[in-house]
Each structure stands twice: as C-alpha cells, then as structure tokens.
PLY file of the C-alpha trace (Angstrom):
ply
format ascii 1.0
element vertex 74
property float x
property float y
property float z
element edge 73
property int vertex1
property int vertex2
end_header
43.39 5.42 91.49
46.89 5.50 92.56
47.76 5.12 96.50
50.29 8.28 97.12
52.09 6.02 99.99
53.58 3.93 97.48
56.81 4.65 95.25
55.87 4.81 91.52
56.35 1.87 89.47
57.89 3.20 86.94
60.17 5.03 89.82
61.41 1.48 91.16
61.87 -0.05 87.74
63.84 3.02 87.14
65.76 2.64 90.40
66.88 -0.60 90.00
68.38 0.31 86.61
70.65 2.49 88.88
69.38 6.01 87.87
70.38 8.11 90.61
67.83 10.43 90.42
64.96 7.09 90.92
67.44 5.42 93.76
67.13 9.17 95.73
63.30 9.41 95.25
63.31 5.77 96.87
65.62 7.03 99.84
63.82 9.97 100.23
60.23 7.59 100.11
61.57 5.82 103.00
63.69 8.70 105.38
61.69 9.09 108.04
61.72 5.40 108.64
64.92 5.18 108.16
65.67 7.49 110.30
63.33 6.35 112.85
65.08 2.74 112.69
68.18 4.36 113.36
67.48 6.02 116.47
69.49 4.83 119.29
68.38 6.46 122.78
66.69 9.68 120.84
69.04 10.28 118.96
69.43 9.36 115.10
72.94 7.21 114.99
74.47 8.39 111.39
76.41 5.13 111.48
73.27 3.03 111.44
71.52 5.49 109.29
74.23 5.03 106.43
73.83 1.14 106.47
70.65 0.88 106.70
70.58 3.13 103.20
73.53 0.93 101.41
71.69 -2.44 102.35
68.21 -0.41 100.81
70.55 0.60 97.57
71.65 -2.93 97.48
68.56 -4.76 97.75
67.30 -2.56 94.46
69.99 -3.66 92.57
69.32 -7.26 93.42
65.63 -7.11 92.83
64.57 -8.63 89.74
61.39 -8.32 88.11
59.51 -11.30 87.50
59.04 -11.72 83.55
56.64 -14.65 83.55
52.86 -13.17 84.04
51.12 -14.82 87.08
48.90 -17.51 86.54
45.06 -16.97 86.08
42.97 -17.88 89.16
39.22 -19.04 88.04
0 1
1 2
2 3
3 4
4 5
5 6
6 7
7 8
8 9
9 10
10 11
11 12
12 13
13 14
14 15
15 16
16 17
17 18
18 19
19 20
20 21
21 22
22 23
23 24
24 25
25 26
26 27
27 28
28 29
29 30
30 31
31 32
32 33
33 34
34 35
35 36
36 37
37 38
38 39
39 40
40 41
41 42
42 43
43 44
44 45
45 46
46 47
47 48
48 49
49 50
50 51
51 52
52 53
53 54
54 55
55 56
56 57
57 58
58 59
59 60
60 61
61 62
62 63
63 64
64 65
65 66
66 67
67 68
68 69
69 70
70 71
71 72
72 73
C-alpha cells in the first residue's frame, strides 16, 4: 500500500538524474511548505521562497543512493 504523502520513488530517483519534469513534481510535493517557511510577517517573501527551492534542487543533485543493501537484522 503506498502512503500518497510521500514523493514516488521512482519520482526522486528520477529527480536526481535532473529530469525537469521529476525535480518540478518534487517542488510542487513540497510548495506549501515552502511557502509556509518563507513567510515573513504574513506575507510569503519571494526572496526566501527562491532559496529555499535552489538549496531543495541542490540537495537532489547531491543525494546519492546507497548501492550496498542494508545488512540483515536476525
């Protein structure tokens, strides 16, 4: 059963390959709480907004998946 609050797998793997269309779905996942952190006495500050969206691009294309499987637990 998939949890609909979560971004797709295959949507972040795709994302941090740089496909545009996968890095939007992720900003668009997270706009209202971007938005929300960028609000500045009630009002949304575009400024902080726009930052807060490069540092989110930039931390996908920095992620790396881990190739190793975890190890069993018994």
């Amino acid at each position: 059963m998939k949890n609909p609050n979560l971004i797709p797998y295959e949507t972040i793997v795709r994302a941090t390959n740089g496909e545009p269309e996968a890095v939007e779905e992720v900003l668009q996942h997270y706009s209202k709480r971007i938005r929300f952190a960028a609000l500045e006495n009630g009002h949304i500050n575009k400024d902080t907004e726009d930052n807060i969206k490069r540092r989110l691009i930039a931390a996908l294309f920095q992620f790396r998946f881990d190739e190793q499987p975890y190890p069993k637990t018994e």
